[in-house]
Jmol script that loads the backbone (N, CA, C; Angstrom):
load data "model"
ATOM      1  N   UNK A   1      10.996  28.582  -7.961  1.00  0.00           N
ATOM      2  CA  UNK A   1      11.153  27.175  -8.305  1.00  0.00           C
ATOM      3  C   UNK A   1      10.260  26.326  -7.402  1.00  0.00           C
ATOM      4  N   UNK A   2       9.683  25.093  -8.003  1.00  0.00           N
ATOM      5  CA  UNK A   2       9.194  24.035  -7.206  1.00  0.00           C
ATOM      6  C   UNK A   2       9.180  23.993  -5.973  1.00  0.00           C
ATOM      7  N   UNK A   3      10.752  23.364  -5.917  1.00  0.00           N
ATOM      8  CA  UNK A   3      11.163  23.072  -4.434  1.00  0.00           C
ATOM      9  C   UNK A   3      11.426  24.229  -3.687  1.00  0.00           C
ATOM     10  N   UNK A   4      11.955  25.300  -3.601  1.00  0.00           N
ATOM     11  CA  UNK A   4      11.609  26.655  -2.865  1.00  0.00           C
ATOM     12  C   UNK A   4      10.363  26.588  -2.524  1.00  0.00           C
ATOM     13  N   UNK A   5       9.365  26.891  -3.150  1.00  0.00           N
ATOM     14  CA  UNK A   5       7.908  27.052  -2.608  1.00  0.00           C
ATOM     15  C   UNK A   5       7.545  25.738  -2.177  1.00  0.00           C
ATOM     16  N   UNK A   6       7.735  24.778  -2.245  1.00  0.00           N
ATOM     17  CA  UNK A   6       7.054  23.377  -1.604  1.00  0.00           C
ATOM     18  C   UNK A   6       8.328  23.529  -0.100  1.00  0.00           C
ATOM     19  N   UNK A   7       9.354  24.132  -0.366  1.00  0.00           N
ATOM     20  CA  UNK A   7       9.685  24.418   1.324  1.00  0.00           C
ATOM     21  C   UNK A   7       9.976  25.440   1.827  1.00  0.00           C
ATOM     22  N   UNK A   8       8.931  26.409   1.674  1.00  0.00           N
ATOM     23  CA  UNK A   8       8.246  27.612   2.005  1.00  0.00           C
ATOM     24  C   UNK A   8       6.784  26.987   2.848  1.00  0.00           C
ATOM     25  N   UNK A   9       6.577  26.169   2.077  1.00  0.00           N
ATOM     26  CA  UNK A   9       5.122  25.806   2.553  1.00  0.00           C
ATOM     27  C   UNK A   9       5.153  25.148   3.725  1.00  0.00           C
ATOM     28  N   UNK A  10       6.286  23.804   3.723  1.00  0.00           N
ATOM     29  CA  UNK A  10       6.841  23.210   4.800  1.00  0.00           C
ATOM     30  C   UNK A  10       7.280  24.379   5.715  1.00  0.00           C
ATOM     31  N   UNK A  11       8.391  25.443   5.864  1.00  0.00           N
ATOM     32  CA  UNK A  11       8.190  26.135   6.904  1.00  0.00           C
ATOM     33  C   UNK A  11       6.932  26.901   7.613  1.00  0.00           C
ATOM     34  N   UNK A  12       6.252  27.361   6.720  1.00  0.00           N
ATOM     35  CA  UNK A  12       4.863  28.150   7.357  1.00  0.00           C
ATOM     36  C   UNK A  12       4.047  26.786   7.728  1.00  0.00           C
ATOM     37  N   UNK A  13       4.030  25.278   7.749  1.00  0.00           N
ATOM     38  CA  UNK A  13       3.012  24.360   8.307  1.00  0.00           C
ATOM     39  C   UNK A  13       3.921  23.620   9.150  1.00  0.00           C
ATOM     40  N   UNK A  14       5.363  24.036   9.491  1.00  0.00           N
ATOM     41  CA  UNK A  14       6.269  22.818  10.701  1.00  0.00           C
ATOM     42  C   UNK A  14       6.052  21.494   9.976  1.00  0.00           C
ATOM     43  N   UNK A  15       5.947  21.390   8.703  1.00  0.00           N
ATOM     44  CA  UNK A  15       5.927  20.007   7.701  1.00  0.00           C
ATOM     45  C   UNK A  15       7.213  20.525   6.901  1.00  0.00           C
ATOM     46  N   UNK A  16       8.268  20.294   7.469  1.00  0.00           N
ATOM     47  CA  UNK A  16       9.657  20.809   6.979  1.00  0.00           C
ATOM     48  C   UNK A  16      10.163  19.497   5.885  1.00  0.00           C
ATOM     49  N   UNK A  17      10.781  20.353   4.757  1.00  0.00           N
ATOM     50  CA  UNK A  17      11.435  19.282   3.632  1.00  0.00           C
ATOM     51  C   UNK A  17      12.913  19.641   3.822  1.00  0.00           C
ATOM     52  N   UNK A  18      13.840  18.931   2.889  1.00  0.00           N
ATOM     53  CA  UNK A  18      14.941  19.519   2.305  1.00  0.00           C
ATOM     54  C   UNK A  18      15.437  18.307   1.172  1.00  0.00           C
ATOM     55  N   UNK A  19      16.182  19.326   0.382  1.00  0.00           N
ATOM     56  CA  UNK A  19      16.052  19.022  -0.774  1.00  0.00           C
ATOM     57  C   UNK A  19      17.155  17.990  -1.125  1.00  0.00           C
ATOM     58  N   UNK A  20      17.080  16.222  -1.831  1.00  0.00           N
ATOM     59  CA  UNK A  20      18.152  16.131  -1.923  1.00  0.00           C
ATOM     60  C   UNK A  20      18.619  15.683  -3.416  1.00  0.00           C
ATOM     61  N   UNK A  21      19.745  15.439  -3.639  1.00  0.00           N
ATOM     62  CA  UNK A  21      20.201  15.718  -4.931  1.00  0.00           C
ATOM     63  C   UNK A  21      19.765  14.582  -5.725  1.00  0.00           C
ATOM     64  N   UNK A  22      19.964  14.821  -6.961  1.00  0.00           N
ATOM     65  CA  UNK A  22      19.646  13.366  -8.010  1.00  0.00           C
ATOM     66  C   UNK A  22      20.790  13.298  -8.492  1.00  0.00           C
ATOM     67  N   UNK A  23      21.593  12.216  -8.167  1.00  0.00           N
ATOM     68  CA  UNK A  23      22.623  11.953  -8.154  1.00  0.00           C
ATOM     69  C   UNK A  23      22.957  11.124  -9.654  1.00  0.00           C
ATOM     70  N   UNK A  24      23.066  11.616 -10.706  1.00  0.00           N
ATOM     71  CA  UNK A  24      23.298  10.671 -12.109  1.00  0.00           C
ATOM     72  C   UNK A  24      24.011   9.587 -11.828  1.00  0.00           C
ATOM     73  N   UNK A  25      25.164   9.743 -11.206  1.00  0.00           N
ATOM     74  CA  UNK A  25      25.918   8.513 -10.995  1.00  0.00           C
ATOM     75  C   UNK A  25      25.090   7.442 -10.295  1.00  0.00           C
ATOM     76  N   UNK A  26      23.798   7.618  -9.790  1.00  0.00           N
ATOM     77  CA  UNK A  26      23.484   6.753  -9.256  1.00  0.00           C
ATOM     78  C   UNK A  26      22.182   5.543 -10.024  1.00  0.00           C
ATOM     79  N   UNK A  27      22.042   6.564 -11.162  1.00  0.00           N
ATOM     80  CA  UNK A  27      20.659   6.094 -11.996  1.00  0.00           C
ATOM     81  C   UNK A  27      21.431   4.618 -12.778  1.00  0.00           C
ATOM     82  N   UNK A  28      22.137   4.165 -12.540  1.00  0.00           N
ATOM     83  CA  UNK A  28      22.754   2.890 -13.357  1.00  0.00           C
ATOM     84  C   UNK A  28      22.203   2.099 -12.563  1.00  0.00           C
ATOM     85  N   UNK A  29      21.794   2.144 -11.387  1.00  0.00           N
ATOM     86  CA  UNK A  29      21.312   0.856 -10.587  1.00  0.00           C
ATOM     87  C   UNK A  29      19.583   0.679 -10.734  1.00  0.00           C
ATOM     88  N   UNK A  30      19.406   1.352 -11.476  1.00  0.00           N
ATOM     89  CA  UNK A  30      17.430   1.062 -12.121  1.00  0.00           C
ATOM     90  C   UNK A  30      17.493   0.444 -13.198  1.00  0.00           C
ATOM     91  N   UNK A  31      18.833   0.218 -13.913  1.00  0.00           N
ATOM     92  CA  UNK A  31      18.774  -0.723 -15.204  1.00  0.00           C
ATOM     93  C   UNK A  31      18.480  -1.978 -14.674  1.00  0.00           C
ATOM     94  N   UNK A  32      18.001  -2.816 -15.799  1.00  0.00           N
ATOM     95  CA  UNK A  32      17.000  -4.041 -15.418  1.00  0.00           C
ATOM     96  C   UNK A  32      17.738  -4.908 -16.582  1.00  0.00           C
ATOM     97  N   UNK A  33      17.947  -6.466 -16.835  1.00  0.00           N
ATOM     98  CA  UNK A  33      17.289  -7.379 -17.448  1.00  0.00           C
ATOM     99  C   UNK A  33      16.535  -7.491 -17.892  1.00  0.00           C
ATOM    100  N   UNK A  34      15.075  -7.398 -17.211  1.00  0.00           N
ATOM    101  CA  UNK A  34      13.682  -7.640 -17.303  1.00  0.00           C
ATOM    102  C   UNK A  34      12.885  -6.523 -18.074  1.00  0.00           C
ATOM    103  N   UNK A  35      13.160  -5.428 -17.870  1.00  0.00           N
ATOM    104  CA  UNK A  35      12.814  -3.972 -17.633  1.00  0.00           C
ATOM    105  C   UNK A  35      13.368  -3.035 -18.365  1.00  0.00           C
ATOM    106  N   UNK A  36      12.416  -1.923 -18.894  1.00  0.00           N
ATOM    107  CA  UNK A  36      13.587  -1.291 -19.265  1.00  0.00           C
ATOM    108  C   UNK A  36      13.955  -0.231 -17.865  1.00  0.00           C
ATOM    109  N   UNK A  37      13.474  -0.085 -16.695  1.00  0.00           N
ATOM    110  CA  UNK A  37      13.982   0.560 -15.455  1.00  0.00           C
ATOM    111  C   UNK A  37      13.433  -0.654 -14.542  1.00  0.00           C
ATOM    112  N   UNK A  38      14.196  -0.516 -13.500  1.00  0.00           N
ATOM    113  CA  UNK A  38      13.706  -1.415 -12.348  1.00  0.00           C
ATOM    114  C   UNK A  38      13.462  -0.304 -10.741  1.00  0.00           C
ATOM    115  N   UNK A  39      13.024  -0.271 -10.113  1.00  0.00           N
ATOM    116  CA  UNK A  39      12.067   0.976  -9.194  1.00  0.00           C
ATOM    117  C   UNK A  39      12.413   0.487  -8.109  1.00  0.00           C
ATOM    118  N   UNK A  40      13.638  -0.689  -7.993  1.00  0.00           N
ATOM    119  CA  UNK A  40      14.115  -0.888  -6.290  1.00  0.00           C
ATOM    120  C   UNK A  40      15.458  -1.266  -7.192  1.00  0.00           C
ATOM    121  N   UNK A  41      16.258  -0.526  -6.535  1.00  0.00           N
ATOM    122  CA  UNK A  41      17.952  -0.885  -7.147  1.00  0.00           C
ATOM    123  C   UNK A  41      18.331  -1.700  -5.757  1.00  0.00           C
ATOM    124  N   UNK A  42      19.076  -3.061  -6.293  1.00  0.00           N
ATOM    125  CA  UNK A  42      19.607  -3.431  -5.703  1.00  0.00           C
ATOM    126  C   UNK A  42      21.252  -3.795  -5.971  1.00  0.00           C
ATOM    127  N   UNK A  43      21.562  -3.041  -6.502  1.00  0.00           N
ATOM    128  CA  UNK A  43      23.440  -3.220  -6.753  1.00  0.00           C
ATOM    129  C   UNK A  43      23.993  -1.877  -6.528  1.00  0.00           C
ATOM    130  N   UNK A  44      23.559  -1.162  -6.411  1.00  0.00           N
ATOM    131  CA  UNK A  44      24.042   0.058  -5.710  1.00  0.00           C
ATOM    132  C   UNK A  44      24.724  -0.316  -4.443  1.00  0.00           C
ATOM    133  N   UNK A  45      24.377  -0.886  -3.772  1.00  0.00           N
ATOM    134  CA  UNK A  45      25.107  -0.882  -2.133  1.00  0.00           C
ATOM    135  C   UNK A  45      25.203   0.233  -1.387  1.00  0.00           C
ATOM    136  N   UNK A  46      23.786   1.451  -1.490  1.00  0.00           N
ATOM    137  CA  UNK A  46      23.933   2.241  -0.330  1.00  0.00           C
ATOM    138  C   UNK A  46      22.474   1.958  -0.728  1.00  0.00           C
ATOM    139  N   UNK A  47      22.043   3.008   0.875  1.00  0.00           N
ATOM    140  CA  UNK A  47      20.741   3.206   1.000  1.00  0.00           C
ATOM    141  C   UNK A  47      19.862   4.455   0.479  1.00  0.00           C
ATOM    142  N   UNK A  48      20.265   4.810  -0.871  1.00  0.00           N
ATOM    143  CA  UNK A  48      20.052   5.939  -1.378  1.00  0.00           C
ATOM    144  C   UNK A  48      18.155   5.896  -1.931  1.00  0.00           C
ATOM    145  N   UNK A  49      17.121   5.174  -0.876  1.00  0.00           N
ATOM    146  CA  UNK A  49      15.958   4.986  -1.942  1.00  0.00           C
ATOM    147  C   UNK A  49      15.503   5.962  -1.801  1.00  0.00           C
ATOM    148  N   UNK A  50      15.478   7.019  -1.586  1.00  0.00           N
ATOM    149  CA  UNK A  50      14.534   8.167  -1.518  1.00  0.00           C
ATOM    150  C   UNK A  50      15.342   9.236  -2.985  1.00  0.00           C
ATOM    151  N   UNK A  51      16.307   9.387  -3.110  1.00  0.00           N
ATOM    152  CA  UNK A  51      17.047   9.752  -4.336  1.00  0.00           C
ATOM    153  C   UNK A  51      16.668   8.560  -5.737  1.00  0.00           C
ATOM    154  N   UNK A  52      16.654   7.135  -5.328  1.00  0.00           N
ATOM    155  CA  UNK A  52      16.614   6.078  -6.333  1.00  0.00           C
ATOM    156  C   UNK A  52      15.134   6.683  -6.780  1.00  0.00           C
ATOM    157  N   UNK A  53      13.908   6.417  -5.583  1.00  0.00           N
ATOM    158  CA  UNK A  53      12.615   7.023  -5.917  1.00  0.00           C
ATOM    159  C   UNK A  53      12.534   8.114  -7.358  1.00  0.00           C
ATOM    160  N   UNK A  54      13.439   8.880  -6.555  1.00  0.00           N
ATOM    161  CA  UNK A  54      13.252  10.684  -7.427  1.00  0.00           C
ATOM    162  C   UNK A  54      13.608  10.419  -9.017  1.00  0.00           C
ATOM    163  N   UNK A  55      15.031   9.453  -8.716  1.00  0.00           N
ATOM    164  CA  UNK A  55      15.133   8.951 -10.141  1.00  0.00           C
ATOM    165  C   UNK A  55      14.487   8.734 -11.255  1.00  0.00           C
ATOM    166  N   UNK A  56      13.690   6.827 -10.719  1.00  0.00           N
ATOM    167  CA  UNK A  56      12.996   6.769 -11.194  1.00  0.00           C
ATOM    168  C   UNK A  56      11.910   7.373 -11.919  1.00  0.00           C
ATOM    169  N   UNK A  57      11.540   8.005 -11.044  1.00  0.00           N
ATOM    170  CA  UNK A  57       9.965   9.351 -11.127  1.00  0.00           C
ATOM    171  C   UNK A  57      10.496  10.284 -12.589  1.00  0.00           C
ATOM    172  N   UNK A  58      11.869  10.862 -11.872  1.00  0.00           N
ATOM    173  CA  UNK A  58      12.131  11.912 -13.213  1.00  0.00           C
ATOM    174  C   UNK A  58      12.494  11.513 -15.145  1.00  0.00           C
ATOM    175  N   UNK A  59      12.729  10.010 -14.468  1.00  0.00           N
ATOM    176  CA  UNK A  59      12.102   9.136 -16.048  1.00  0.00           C
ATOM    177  C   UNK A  59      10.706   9.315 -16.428  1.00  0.00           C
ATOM    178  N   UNK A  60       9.854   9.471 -15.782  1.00  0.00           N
ATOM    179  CA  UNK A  60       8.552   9.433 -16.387  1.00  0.00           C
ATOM    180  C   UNK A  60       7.678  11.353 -16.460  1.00  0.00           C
ATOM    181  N   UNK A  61       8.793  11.651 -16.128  1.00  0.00           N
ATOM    182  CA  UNK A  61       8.178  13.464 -15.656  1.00  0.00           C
ATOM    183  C   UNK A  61       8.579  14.267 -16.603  1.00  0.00           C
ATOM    184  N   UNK A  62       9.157  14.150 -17.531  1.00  0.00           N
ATOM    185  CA  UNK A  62       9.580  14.727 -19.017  1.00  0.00           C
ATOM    186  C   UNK A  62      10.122  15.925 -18.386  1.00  0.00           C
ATOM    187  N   UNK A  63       9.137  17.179 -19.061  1.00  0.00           N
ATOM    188  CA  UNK A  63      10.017  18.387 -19.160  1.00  0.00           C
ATOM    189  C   UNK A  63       9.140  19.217 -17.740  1.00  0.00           C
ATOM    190  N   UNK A  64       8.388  18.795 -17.531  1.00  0.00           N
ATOM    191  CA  UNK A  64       7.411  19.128 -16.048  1.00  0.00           C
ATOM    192  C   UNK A  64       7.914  19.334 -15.100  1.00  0.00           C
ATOM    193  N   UNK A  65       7.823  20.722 -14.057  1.00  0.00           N
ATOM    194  CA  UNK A  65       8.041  20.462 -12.917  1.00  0.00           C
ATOM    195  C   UNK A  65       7.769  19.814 -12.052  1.00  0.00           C
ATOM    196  N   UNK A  66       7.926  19.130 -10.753  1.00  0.00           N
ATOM    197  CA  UNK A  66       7.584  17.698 -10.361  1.00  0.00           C
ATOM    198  C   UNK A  66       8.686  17.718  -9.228  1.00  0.00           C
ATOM    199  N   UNK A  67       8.317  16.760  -8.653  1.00  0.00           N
ATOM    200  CA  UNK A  67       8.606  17.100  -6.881  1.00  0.00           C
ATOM    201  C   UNK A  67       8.426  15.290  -6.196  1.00  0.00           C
ATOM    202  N   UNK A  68       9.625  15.032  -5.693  1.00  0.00           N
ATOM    203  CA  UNK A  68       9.403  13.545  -5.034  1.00  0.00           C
ATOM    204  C   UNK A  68       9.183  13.941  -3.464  1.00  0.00           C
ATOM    205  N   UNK A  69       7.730  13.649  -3.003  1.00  0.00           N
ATOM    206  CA  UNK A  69       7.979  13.983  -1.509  1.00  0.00           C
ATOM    207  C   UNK A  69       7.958  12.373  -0.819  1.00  0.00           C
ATOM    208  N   UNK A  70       9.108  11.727  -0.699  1.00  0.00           N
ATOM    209  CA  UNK A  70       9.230  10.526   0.452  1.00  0.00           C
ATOM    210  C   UNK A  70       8.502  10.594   1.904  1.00  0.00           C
ATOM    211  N   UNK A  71       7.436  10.289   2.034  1.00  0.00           N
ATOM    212  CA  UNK A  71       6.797  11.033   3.697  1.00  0.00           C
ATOM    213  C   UNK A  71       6.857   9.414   4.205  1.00  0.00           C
ATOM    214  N   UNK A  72       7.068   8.347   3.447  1.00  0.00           N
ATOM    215  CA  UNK A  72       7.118   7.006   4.376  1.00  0.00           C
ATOM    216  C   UNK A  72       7.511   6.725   5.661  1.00  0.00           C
ATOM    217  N   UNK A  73       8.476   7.664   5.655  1.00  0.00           N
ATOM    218  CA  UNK A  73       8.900   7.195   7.192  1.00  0.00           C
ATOM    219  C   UNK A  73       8.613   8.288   8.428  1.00  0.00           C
ATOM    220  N   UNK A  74       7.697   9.308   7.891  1.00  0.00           N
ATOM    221  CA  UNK A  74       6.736  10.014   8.482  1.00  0.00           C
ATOM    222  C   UNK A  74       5.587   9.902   8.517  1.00  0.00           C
ATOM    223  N   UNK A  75       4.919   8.698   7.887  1.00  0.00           N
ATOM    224  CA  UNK A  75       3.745   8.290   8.413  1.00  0.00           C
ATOM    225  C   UNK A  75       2.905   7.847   9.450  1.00  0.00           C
ATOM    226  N   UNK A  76       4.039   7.661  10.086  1.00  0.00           N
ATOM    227  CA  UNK A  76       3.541   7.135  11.867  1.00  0.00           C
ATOM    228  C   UNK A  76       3.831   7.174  12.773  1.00  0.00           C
ATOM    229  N   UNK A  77       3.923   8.197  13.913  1.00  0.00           N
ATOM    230  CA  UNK A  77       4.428   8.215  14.965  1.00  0.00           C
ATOM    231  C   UNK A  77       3.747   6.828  16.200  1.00  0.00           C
ATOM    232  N   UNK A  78       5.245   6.368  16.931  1.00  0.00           N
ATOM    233  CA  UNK A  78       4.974   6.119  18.049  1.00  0.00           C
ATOM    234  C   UNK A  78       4.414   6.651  19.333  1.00  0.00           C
ATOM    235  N   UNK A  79       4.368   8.191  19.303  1.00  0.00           N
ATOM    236  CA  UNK A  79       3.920   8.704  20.526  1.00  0.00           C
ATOM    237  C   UNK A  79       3.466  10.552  19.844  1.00  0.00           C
ATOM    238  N   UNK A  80       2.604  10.435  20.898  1.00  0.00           N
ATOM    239  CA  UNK A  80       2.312  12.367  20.466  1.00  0.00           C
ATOM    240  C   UNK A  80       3.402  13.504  20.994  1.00  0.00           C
ATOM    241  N   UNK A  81       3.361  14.158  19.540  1.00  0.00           N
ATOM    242  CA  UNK A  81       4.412  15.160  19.965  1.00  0.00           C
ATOM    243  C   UNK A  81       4.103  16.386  18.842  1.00  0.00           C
ATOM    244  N   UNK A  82       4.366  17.488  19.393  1.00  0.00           N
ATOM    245  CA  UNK A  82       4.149  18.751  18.541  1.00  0.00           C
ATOM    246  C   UNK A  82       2.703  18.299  18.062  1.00  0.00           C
ATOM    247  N   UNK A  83       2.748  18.554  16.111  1.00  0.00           N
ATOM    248  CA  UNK A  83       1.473  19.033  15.372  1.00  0.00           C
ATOM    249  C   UNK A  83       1.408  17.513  15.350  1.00  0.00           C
ATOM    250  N   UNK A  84       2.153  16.236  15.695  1.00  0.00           N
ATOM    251  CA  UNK A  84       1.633  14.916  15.382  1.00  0.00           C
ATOM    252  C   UNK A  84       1.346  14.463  16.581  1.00  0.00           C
ATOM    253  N   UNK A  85      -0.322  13.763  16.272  1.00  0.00           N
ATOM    254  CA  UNK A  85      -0.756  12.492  17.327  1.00  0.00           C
ATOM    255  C   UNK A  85      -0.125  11.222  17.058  1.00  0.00           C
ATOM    256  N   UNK A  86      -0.001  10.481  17.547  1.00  0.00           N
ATOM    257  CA  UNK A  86       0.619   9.338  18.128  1.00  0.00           C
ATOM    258  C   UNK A  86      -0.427   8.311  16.494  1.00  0.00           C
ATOM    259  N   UNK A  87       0.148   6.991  15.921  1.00  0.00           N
ATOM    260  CA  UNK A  87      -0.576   6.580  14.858  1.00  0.00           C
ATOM    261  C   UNK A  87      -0.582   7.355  13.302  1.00  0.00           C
ATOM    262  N   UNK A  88      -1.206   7.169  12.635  1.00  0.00           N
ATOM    263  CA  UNK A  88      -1.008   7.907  11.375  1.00  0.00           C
ATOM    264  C   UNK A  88      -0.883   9.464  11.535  1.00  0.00           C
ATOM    265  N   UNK A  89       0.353   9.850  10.733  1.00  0.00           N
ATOM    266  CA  UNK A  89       0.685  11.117  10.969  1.00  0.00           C
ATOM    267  C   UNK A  89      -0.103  12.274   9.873  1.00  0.00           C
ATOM    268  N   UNK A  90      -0.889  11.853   9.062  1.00  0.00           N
ATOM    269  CA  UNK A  90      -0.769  12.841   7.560  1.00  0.00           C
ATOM    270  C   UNK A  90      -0.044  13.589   7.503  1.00  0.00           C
ATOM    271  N   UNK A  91       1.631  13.368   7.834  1.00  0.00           N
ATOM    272  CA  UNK A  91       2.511  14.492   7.571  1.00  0.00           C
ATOM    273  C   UNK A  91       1.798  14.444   5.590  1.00  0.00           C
ATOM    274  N   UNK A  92       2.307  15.627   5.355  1.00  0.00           N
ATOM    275  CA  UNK A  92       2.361  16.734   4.210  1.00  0.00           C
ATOM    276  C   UNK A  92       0.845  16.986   3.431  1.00  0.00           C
ATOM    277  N   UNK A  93       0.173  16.416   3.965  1.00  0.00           N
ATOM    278  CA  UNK A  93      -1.270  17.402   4.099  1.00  0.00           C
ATOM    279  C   UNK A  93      -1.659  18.607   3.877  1.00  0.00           C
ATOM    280  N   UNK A  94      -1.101  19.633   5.151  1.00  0.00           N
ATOM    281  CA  UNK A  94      -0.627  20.402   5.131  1.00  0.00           C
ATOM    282  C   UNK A  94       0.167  21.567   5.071  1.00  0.00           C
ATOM    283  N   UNK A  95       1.147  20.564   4.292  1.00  0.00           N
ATOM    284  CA  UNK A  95       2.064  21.313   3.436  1.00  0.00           C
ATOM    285  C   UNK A  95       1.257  21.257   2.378  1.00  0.00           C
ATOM    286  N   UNK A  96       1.005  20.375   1.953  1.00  0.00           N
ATOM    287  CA  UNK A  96       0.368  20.056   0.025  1.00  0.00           C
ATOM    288  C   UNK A  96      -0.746  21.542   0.226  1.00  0.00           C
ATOM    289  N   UNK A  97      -1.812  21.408   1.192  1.00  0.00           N
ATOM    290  CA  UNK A  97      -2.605  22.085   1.366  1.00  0.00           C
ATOM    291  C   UNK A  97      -1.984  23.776   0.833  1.00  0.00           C
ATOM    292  N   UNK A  98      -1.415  24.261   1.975  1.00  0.00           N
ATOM    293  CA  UNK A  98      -0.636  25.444   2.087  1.00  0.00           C
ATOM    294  C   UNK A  98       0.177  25.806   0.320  1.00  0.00           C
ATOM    295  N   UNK A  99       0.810  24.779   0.284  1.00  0.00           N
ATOM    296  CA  UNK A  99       1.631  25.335  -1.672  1.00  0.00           C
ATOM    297  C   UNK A  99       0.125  25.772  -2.325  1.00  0.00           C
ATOM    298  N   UNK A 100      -1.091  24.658  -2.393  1.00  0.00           N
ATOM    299  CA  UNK A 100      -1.665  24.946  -3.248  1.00  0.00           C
ATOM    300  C   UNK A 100      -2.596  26.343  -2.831  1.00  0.00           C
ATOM    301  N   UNK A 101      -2.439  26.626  -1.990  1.00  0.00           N
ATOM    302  CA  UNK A 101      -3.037  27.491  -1.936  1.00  0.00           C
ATOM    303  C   UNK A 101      -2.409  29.120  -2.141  1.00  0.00           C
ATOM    304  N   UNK A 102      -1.122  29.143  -2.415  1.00  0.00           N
ATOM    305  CA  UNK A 102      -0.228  29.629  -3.297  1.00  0.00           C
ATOM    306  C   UNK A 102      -0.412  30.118  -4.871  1.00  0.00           C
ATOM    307  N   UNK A 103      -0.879  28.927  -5.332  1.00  0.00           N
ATOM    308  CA  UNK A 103      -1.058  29.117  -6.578  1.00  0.00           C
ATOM    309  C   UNK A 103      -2.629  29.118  -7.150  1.00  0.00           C
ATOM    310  N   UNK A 104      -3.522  29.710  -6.057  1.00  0.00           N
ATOM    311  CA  UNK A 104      -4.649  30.307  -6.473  1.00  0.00           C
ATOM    312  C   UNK A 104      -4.903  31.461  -6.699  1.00  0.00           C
TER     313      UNK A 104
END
end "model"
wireframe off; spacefill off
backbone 0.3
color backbone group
């Protein structure tokens, strides 16, 4: 599956994922007025955007396998540590790198 090998790849590059659920009960908060989906829920009342993200996405991903990787809040370290320098991180680079090279 997808996500197995996209965190296969994350373990062999220390660009670690894990997987989280798509929660149906939660896809009522992308209904819109305006829209027929809206891509920032705001009546939900948790902080579920990285699941809301996946949501969204799997509206437009039909019958395709497909993969939400959230790296936003791994984009930038404050200080150097391990495989990240300090400033833009390109976390999943090297993960992306590593899967695809899987499927050559």
């Amino acid at each position: 599956a997808l996500a197995a090998d996209l965190a296969g790849a994350g373990v062999r590059t220390g660009e670690r994922l894990w997987r989280l659920p798509l929660v149906a009960g939660f896809r009522s908060a992308l209904e819109s007025d305006h829209a027929d989906l809206c891509h920032i829920a705001t009546t939900l009342g948790v902080g579920a955007g990285a699941i809301l993200a996946a949501l969204f996405l799997q509206e437009f991903a039909g019958p395709r396998r497909w993969a939400h990787l959230d790296i936003a809040g791994t984009a930038r370290s404050d200080k150097d540590h391990g495989l990240v320098s300090k400033g833009g991180t390109g976390f999943g680079v090297r993960l992306l790198l590593d899967w695809l090279q899987t499927l050559g």
